[in-house]
Backbone bond lengths (Angstrom), bond angles and torsions (degrees), N, CA, C in turn:
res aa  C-N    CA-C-N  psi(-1)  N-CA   C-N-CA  omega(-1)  CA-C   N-CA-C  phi
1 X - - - 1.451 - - 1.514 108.93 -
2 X 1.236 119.83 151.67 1.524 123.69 167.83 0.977 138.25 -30.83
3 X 1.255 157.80 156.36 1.437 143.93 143.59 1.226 122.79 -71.70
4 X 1.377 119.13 -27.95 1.860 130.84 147.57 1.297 115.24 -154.31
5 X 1.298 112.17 108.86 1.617 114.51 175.74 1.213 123.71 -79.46
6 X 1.633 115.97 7.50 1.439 132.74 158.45 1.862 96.00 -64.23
7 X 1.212 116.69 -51.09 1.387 90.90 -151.81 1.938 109.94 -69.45
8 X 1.171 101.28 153.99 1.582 104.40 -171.33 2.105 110.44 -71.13
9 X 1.430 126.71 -19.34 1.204 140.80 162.19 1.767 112.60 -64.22
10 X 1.095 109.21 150.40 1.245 140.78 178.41 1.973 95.22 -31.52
11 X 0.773 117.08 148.41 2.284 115.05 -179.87 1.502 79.29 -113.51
12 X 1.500 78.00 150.56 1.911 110.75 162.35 1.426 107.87 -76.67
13 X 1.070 135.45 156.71 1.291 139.63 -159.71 1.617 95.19 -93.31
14 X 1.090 134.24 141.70 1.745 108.95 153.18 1.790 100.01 -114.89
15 X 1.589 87.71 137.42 1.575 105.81 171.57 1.561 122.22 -57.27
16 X 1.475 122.23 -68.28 1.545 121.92 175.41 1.697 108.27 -111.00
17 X 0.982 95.94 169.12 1.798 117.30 -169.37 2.008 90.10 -125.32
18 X 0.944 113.98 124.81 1.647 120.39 138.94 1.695 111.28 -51.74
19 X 1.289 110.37 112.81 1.499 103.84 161.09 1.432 114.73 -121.30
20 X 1.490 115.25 134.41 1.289 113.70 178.15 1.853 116.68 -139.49
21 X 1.437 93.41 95.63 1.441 89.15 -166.49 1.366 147.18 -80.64
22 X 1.229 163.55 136.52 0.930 131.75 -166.41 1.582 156.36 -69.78
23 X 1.337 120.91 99.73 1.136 162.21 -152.02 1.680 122.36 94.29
24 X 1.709 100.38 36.64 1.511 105.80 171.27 1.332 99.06 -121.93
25 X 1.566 92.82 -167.41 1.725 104.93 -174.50 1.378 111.75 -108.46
26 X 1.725 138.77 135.30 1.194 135.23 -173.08 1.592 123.77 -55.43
27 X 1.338 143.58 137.94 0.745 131.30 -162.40 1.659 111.98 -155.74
28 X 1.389 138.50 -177.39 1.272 132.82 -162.47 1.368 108.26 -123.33
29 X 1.410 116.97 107.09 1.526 91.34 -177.60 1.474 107.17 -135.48
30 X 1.720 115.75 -179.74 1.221 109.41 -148.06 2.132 96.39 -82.55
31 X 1.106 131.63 160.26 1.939 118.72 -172.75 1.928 88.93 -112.76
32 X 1.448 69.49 125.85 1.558 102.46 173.76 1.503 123.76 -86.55
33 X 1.432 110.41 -25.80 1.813 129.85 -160.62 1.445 94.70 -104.32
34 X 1.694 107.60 112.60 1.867 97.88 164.43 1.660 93.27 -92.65
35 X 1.309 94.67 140.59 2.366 108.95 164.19 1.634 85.79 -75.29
36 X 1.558 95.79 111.75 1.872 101.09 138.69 1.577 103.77 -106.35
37 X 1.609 80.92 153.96 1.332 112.91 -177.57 1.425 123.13 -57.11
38 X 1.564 86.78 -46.16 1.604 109.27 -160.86 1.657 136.84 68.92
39 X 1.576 93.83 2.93 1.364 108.75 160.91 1.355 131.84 -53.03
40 X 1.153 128.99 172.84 1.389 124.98 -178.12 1.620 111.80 -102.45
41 X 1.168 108.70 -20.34 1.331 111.40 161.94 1.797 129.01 -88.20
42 X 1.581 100.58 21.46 1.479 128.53 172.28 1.166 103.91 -100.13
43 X 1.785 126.37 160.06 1.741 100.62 138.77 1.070 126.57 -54.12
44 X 1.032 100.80 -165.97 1.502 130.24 174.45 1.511 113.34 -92.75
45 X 1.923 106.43 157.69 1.531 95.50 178.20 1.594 103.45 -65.70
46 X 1.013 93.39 -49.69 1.392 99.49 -172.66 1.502 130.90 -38.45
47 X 1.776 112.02 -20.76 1.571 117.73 179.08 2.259 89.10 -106.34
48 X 1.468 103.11 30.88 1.610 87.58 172.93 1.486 99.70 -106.85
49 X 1.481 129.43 145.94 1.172 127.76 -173.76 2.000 106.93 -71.66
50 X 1.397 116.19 134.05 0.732 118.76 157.46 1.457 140.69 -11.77
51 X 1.662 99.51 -60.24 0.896 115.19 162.37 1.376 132.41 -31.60
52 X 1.352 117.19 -65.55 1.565 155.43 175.47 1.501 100.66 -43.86
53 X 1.538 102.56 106.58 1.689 103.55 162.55 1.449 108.04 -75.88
54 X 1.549 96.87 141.59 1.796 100.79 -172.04 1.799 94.22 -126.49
55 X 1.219 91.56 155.59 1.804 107.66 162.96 2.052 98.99 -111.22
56 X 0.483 87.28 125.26 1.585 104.94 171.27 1.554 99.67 -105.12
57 X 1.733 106.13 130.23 1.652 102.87 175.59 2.013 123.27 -72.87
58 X 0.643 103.90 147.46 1.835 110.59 -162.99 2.012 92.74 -52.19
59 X 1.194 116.39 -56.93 1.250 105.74 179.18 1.246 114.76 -36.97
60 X 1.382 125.78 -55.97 1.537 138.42 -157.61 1.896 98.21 -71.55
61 X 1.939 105.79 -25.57 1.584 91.38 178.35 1.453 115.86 -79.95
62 X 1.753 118.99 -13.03 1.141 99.91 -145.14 1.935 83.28 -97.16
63 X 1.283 107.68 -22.55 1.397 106.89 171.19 1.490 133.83 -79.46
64 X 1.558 105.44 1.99 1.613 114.61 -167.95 1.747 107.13 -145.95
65 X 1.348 97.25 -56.69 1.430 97.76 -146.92 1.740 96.72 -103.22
66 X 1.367 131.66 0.46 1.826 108.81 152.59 1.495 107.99 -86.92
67 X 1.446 138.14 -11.48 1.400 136.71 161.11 1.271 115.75 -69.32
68 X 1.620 123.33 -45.17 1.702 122.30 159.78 1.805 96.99 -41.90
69 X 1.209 91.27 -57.42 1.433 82.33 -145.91 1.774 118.01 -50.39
70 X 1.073 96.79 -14.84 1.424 110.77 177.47 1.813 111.20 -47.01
71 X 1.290 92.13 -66.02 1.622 95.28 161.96 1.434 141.72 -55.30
72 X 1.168 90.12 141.43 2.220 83.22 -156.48 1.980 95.88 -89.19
73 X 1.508 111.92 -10.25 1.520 91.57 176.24 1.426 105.45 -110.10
74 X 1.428 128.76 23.04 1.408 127.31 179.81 1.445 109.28 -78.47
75 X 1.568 129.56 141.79 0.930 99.66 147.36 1.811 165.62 -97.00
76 X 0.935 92.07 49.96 1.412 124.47 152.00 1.294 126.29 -43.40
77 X 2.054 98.25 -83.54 1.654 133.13 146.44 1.297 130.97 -12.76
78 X 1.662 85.03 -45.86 1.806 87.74 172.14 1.676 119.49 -101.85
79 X 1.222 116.83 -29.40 1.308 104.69 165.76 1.613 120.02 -67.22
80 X 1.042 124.15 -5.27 1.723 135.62 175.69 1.508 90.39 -65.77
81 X 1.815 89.77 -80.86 1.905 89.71 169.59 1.185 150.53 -10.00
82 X 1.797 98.25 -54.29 1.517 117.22 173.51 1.999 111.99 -95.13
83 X 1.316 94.46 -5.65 1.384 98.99 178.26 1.818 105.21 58.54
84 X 1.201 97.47 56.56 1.558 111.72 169.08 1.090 114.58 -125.46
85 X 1.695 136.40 24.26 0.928 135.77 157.80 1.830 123.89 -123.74
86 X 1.209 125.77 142.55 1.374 117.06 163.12 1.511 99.94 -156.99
87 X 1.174 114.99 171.34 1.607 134.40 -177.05 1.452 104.04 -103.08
88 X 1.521 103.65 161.61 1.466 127.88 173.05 1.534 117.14 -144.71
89 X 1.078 129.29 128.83 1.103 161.51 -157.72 1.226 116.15 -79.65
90 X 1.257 136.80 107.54 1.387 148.04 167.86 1.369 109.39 -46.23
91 X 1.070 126.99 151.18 1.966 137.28 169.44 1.360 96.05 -55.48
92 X 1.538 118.02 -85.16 1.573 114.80 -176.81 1.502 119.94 -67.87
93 X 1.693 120.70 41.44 1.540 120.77 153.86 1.156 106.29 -64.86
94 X 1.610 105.06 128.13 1.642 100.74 135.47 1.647 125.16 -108.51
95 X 1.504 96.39 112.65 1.675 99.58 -159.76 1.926 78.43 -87.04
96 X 1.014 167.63 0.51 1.224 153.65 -178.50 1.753 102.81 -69.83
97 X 1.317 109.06 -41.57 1.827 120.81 170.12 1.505 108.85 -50.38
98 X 1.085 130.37 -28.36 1.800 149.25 -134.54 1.179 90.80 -123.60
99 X 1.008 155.76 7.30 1.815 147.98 -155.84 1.542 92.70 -68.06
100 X 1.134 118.09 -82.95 1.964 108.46 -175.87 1.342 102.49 -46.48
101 X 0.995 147.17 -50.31 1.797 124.44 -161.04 1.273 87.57 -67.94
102 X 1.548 134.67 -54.68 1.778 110.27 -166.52 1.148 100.77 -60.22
103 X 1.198 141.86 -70.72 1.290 131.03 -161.99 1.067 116.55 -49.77
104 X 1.238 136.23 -7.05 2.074 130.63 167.94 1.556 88.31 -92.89
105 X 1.180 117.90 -53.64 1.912 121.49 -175.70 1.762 91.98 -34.56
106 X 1.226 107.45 -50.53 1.551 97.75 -164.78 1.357 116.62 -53.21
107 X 1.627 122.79 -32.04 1.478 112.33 -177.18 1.845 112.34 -105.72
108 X 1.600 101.50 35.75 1.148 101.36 167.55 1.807 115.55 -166.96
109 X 1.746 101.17 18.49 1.530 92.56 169.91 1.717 97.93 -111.93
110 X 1.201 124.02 107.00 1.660 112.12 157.91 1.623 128.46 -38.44
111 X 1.096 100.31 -19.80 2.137 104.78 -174.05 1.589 91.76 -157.33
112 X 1.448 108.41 143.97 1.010 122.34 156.25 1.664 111.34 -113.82
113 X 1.591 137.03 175.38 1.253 153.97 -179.78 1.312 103.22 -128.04
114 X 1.390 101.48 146.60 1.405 111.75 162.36 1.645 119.88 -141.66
115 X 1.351 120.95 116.22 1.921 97.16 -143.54 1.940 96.21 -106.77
116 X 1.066 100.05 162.20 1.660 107.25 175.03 1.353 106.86 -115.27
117 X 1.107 122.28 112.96 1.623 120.05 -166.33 1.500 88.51 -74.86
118 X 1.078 133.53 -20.53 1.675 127.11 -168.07 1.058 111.07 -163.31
119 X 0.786 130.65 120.64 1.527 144.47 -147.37 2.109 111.75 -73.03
120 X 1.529 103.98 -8.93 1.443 105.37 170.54 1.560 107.49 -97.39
121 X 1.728 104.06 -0.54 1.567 103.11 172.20 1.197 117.33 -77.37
122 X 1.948 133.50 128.20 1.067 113.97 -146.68 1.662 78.41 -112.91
123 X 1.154 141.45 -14.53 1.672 151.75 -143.94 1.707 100.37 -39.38
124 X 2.173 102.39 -57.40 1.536 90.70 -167.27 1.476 132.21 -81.48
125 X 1.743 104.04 5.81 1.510 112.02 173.53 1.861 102.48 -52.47
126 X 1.639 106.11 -28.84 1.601 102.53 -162.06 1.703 113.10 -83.23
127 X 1.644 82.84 -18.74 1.466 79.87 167.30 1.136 135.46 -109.90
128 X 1.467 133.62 15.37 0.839 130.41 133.08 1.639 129.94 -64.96
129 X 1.371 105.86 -29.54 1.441 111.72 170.41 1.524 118.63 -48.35
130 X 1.349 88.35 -47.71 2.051 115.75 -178.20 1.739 91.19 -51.26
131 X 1.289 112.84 -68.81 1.699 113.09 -160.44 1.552 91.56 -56.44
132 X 1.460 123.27 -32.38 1.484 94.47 -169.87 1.384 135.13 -106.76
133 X 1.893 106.67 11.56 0.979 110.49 166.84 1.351 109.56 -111.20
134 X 1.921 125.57 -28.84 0.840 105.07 -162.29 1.711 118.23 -105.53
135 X 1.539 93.88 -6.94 1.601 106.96 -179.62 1.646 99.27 -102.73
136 X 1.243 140.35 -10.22 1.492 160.86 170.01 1.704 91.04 62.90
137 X 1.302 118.12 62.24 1.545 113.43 175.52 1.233 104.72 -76.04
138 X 1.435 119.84 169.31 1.166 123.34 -168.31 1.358 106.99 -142.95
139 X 1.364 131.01 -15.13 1.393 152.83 162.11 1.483 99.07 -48.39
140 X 1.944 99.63 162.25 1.501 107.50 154.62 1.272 121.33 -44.53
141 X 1.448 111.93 136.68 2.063 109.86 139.75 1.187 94.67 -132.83
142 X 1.599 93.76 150.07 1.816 111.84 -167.18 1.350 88.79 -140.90
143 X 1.806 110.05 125.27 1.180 112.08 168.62 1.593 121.07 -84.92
144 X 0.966 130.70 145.21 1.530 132.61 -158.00 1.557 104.99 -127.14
145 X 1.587 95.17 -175.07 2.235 85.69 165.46 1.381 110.81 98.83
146 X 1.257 97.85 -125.98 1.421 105.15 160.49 1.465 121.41 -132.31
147 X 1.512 102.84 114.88 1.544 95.29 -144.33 1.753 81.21 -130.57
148 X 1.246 105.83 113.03 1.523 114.33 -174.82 2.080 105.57 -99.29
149 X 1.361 105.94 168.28 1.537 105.57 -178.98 1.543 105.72 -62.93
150 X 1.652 110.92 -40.95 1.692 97.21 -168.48 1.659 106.50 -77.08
151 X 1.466 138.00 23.50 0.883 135.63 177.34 1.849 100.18 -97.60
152 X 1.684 120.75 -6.26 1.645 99.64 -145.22 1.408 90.63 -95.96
153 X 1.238 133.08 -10.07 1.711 133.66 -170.88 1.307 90.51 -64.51
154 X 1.395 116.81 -82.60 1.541 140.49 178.30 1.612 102.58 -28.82
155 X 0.919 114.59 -47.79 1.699 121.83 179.39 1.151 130.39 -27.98
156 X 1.665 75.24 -81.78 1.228 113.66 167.01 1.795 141.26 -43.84
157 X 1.354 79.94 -41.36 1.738 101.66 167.26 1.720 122.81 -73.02
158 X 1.423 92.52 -31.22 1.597 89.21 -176.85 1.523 110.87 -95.90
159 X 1.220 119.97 3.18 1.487 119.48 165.54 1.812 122.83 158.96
160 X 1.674 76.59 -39.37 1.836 98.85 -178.29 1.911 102.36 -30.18
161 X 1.063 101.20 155.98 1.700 107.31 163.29 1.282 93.70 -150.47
162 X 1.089 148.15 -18.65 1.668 140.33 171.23 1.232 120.89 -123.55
163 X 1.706 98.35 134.17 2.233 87.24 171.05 1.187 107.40 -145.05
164 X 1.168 90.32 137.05 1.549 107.93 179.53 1.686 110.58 -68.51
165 X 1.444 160.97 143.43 1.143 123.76 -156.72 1.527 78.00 -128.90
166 X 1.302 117.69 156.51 1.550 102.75 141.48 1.377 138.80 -72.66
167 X 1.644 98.50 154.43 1.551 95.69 -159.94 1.421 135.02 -32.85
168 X 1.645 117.50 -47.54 1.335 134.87 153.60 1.197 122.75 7.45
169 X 1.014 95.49 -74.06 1.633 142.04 -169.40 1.584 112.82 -42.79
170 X 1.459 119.38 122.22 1.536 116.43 -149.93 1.841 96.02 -108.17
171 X 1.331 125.66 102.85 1.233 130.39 -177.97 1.037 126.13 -41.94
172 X 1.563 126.48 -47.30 1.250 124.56 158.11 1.586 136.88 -40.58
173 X 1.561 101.36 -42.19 1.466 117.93 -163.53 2.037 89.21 -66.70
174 X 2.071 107.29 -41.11 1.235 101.71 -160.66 1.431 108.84 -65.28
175 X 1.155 112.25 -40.35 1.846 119.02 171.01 1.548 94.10 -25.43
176 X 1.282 115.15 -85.71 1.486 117.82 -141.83 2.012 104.07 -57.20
177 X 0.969 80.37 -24.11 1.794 71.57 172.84 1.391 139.35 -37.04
178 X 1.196 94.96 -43.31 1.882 95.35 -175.28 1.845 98.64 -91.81
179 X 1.426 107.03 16.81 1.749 99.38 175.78 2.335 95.76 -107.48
180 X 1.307 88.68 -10.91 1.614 82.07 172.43 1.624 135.61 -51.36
181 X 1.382 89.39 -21.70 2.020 104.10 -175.76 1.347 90.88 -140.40
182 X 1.778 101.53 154.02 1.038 103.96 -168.58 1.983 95.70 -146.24
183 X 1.378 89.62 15.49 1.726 98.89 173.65 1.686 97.17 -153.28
184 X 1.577 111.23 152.16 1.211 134.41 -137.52 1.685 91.71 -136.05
185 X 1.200 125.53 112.81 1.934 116.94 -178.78 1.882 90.10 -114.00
186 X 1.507 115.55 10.18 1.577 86.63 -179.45 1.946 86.65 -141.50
187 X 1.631 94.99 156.11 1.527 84.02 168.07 1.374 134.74 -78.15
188 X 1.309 141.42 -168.66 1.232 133.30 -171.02 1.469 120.50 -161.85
189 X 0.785 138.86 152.02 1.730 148.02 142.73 1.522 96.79 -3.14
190 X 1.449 106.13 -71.85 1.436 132.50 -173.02 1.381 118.51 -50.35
191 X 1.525 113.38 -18.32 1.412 102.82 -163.01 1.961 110.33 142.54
192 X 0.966 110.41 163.29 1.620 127.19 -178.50 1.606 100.86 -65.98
193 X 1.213 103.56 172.19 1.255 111.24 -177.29 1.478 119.27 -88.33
194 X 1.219 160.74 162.97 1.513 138.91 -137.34 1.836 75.16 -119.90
195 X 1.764 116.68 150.66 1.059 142.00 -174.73 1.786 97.94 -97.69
196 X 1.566 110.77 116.53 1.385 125.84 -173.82 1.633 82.19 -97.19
197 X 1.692 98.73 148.13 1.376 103.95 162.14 1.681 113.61 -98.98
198 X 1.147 115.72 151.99 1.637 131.96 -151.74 1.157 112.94 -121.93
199 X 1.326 133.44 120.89 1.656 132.64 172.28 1.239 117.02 -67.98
């Protein structure tokens, strides 16, 4: 995945994603999903190898790629097929406008994105929250962008299960994070709030 698929230039590739799923343990794994842009100063889907799982940005689906998809020899059609395609989500989405396209997205994107153009932007924690309370997805979301370690607690809680980190970003240090607390005072994505004992 990118290092920011906000920026309008070519993204850095990132090698591993933190995944931490829900009711598993976080872990390092190798990233399968490149963020296209979908710019015009990108390729095209069409010059991306098959192979290559892509996120396509949600604007670019709602203007291109659920009308491809219509067609069974586009390729579009076939990465659905092969489940090499899903979207990612701009900071200022409002996927609440979008309710039918997520809900068809749901039985045909494997991962969704949600990107932080800057890492003090807090916008896509809400939307991932949104997909997971109010669309009840059950799929990946992987936060992308600029996605720093003190972002993965918070992340994590509101739905995220994968992050792409920026490069910076020291893998080890992100592991140990979710072993920092070991009691919970708010609810979560993740689960109830942890039961304090009381005098």
């Amino acid at each position: 995945m990118s290092a920011n698929p906000s920026n309008k230039e070519s993204s850095i590739q990132v090698n591993s994603v933190l995944l931490y799923p829900k009711g598993g343990k976080p872990s390092i794994i190798t990233n399968e999903w490149q963020v296209w842009n979908g710019t015009e100063s990108e390729v095209s889907l069409n010059q991306i190898s098959q192979d290559q799982k892509v996120l396509a940005p949600f604007q670019w689906w709602l203007s291109h790629g659920q009308v491809q998809a219509q067609d069974p020899d586009s390729e579009v059609a076939k990465r659905i097929q092969n489940k090499t395609i899903g979207v990612w989500f701009a900071a200022d989405e409002d996927i609440l406008k979008h309710h039918e396209v997520i809900e068809a997205g749901k039985l045909i994107w494997p991962i969704v994105g949600a990107d932080f153009p800057i890492f003090r932007d807090g916008r896509s924690f809400s939307t991932a929250a949104l997909l997971r309370e109010r669309f009840n997805w059950s799929g990946e979301i992987c936060a992308i962008g600029d996605v720093l370690i003190d972002q993965l607690i918070l992340g994590a809680r509101s739905g995220f299960d994968s992050f792409a980190l920026r490069a910076d970003q020291n893998l080890d240090t992100a592991l140990k994070q979710f072993d920092l607390f070991t009691v919970t005072t708010q609810n979560s994505w993740r689960g109830k709030r942890s039961l304090l004992a009381t005098n």
